[in-house]
Structures are given as structure tokens and as C-alpha cells.
N, C-alpha and C positions, 0 to 999 in steps of 0.2 A: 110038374111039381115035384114031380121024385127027383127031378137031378138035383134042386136044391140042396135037397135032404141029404144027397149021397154027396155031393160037396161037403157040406157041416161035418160029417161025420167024417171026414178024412184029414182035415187039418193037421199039423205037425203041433208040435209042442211051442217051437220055434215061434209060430205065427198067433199060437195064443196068449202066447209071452207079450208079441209085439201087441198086441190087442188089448192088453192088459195095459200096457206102456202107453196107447195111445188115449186108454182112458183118464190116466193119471196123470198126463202130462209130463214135462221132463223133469227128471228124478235121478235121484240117486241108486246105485247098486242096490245097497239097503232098503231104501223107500223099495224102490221094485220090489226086492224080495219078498217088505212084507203085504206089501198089495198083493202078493200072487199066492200067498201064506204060507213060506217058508220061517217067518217068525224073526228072531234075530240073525238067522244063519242065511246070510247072503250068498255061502260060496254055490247052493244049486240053481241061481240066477248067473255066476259066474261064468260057467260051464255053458249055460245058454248062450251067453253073448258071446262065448267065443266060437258057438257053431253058426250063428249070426252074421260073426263078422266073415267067418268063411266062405259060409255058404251062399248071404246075398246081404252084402255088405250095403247096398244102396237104396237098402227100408232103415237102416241105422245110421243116428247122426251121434256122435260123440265129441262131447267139447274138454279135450285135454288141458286149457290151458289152468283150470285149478281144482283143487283135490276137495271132496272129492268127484271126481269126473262124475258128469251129468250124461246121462240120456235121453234119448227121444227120436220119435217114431220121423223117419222121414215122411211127409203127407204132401208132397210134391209128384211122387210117385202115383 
């Protein structure tokens, strides 16, 4: 029961960003933001998705093809 615990507690921001994404479904920059309560200011959800797409690009689906681009939680994984 302790390793749970010591999981939870070690999470990155990164994955509770994504967790928050998968609660909300897919969304906007914005919407993100403010489901994660950054308020109007999206850009420190920006910053997140782009260490996202760096560093494990293949929990993140992004649909480019209109503005403004949506997000969402890959759940195939």
C-alpha cells in the first residue's frame, strides 16, 4: 500500500496537466488553462505542451488542421 502512495506523490506536472486534459476532454489551449486555473493566461499551459510534446510526444494528440488547435489526451496508450 505504501508504493501507491509513493507513486502519487511523485508525478510530474506534465502528467497532471495530461490528467486534467483527460478529464475535460479535448479542448483548447485556453479551455486547458482554465480548467487547470491559470485563469485567462494560457501561455503557462503553453510551456507545458511543449515539454509534452518533447518529452513523450505519444500521450498527446494535436489536431492542426484549424485554429484554434485542440488537444487531447491519447487513451490508446
Amino acid at each position: 500500500m505504501l508504493n501507491i502512495a509513493v507513486q502519487e506523490l511523485y508525478r510530474t506536472w506534465e502528467e497532471i496537466c495530461l490528467e486534467k486534459l483527460r478529464e475535460i476532454g479535448r479542448s483548447s489551449a485556453a479551455e486547458w488553462a482554465t480548467a487547470m486555473g491559470y485563469g485567462e493566461n494560457r501561455n503557462g499551459v503553453t510551456t507545458v505542451i511543449k515539454r509534452i510534446r518533447k518529452t513523450m510526444p505519444e500521450k498527446l494528440i494535436i489536431y492542426f488542421e484549424k485554429r484554434p488547435r485542440l488537444y487531447e489526451v491519447n487513451r490508446e496508450i
